[in-house]
C-alpha positions in Angstrom: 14.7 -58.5 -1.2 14.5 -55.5 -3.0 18.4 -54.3 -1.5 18.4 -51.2 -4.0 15.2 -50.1 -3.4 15.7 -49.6 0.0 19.2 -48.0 0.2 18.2 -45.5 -2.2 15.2 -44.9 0.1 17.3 -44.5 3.1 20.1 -42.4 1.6 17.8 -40.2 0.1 16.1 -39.8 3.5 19.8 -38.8 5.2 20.2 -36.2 2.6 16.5 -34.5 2.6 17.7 -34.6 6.7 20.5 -32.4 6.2 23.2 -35.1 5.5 26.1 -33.9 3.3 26.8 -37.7 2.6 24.6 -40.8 3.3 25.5 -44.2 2.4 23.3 -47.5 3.8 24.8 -51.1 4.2 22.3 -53.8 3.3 22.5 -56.9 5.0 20.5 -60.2 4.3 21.7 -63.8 6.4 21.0 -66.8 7.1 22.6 -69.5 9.9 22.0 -73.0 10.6 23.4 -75.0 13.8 23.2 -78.4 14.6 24.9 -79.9 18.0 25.8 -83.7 19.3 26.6 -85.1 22.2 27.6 -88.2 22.9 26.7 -89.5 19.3 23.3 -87.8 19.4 22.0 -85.1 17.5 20.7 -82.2 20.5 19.7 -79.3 18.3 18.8 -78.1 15.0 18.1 -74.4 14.6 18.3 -72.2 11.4 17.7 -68.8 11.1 17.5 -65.9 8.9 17.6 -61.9 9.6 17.9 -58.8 7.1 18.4 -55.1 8.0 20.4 -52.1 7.0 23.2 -50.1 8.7 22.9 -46.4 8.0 26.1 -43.8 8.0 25.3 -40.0 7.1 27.7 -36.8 7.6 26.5 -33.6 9.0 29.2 -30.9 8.9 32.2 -32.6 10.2 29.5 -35.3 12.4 29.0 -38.8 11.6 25.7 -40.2 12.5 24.6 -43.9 12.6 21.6 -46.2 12.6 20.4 -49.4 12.0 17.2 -51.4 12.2 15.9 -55.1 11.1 12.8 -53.2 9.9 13.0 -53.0 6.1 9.3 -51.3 5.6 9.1 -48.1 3.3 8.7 -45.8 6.7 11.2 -47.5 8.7 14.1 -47.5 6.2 13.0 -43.6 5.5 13.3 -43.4 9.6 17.0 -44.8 9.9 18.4 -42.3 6.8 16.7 -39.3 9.4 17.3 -41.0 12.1 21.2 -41.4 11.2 21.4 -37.9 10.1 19.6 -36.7 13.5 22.8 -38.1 14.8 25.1 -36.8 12.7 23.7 -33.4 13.4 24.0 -33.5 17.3 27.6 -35.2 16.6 28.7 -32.0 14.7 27.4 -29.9 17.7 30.8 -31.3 19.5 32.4 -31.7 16.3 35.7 -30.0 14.8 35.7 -27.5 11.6 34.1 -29.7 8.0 35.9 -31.8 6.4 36.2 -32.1 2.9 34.9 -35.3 0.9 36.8 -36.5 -2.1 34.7 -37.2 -5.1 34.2 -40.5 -6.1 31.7 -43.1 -8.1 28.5 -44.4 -6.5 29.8 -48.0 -5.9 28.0 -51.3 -5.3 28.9 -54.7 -3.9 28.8 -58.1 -2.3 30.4 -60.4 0.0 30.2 -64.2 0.7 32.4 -66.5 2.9 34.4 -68.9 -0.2 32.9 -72.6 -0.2 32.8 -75.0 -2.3 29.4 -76.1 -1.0 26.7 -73.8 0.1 26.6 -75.2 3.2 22.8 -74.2 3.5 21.6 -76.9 0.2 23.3 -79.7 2.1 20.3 -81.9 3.7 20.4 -81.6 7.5 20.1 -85.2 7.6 23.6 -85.5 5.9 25.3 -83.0 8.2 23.4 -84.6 11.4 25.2 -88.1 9.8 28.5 -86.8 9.7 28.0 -85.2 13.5 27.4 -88.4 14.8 29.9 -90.1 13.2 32.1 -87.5 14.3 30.8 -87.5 17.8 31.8 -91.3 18.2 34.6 -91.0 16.1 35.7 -89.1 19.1 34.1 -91.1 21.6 36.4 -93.8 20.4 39.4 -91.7 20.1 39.3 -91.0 23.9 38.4 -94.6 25.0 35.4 -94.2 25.9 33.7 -97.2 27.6 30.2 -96.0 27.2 28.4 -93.7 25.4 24.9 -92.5 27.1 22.5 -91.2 24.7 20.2 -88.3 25.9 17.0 -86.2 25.2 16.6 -89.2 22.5 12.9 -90.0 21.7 11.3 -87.4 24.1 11.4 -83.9 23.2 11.1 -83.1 18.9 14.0 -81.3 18.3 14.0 -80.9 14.8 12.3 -82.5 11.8 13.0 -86.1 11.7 10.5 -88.7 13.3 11.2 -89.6 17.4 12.9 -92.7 16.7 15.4 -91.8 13.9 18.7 -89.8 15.9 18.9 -93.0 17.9 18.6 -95.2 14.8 21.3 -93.1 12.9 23.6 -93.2 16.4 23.5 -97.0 16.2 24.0 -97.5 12.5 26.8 -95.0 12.5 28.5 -96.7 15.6 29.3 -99.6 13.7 32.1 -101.7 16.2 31.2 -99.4 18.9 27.3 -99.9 19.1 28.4 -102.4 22.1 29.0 -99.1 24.3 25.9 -97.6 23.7 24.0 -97.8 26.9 20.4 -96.8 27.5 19.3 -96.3 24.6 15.7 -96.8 24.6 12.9 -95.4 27.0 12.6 -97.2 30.5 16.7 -98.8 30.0 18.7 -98.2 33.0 22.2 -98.4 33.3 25.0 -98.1 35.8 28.7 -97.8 35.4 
C-alpha cells in the first residue's frame, strides 16, 4: 500500500478545496475468526479492508469523509469531499479559530503480541479450539458431545474428513461421548 502517496493526495485535495487544514488517517486491517462448537470447528473466515478517514477545517467548520476506495480519483474525492463539509459546517459555525503551529507528524499502531496471530497456521489455532471446546465439555459434565455440520458443507480449507478426525484425536479419554459422528449415525439421549 502506497499509505503516503495517498494522504498526500487527499490532503492536498482538502486544501485546493478551500480547507485551512486537512489531515487523512490511513487505515490498512486484516481479521481472522474461527468458531467451535461442541469440539468442532464451524467457521473459518479471514478478512482484510483498507481505507482512509479524511478531517479538513473550513473557517471554524470541521468536515469529514471516508471511503474504502483508495484509487487516485477517489482519495482526491474524499479530501473535496471532506472539505465540502467543512464548508457547509462553517455556514452554522462560530467566529475562526486559531490553529497552533506544529510539525507534520507520522505514525503507527499495532495491538502488543508476542505472536502475530495472523503467521500462526489455522490448523494450529483450529487444534487448540477443539481442545478447548472439550476441555470445556468436560469441565461441565457433559455426557455427550454431538458433532455437527461435520463432513457436509466445506467450511474452510482442510479436506471433509479432517475436523472430525482432529475432534477425536483431541478428545483423548472423552472420545467415548462423542456421538454421531459419522454420516447416516443416529443417536438418542
Amino acid at each position: 500500500m502506497r499509505e503516503f502517496e495517498i494522504a498526500e493526495l487527499a490532503v492536498q485535495a482538502a486544501l485546493d478545496a478551500g480547507a485551512r487544514y486537512a489531515d487523512v488517517r490511513v487505515m490498512d486491517r486484516g481479521q481472522e475468526m474461527l468458531a467451535a462448537r461442541n469440539g468442532e470447528i464451524e467457521v473459518v473466515a479471514r478478512s482484510a479492508d483498507s481505507g482512509i478517514g479524511v478531517r479538513a477545517l473550513v473557517g471554524s467548520g470541521w468536515g469529514f469523509y471516508a471511503t474504502a476506495e483508495l484509487d487516485d480519483r477517489a482519495v482526491r474525492e474524499a479530501g473535496a469531499r471532506a472539505a465540502e463539509i467543512a464548508a457547509a459546517s462553517a455556514l452554522v459555525g462560530r467566529d475562526e479559530s486559531a490553529l497552533l503551529p506544529a510539525t507534520a507528524t507520522s505514525g503507527s499502531w499495532a495491538s502488543e503480541c508476542r505472536v502475530d496471530p495472523l503467521t500462526v497456521p489455522t490448523s494450529q489455532k483450529g487444534d487448540l479450539l477443539v481442545r478447548a471446546t472439550l476441555a470445556m465439555a468436560d469441565h461441565v459434565s457433559a455426557d455427550h458431545v454431538l458433532p455437527m455440520h461435520h463432513s457436509t458443507f466445506k467450511l474452510s480449507h482442510e479436506p471433509m474428513h479432517e475436523p472430525i478426525e482432529r475432534l477425536m484425536q483431541a478428545a483423548g479419554r472423552l472420545v467415548d461421548r462423542i456421538v454421531a459422528y459419522e454420516i447416516g449415525m443416529t443417536w438418542s439421549a
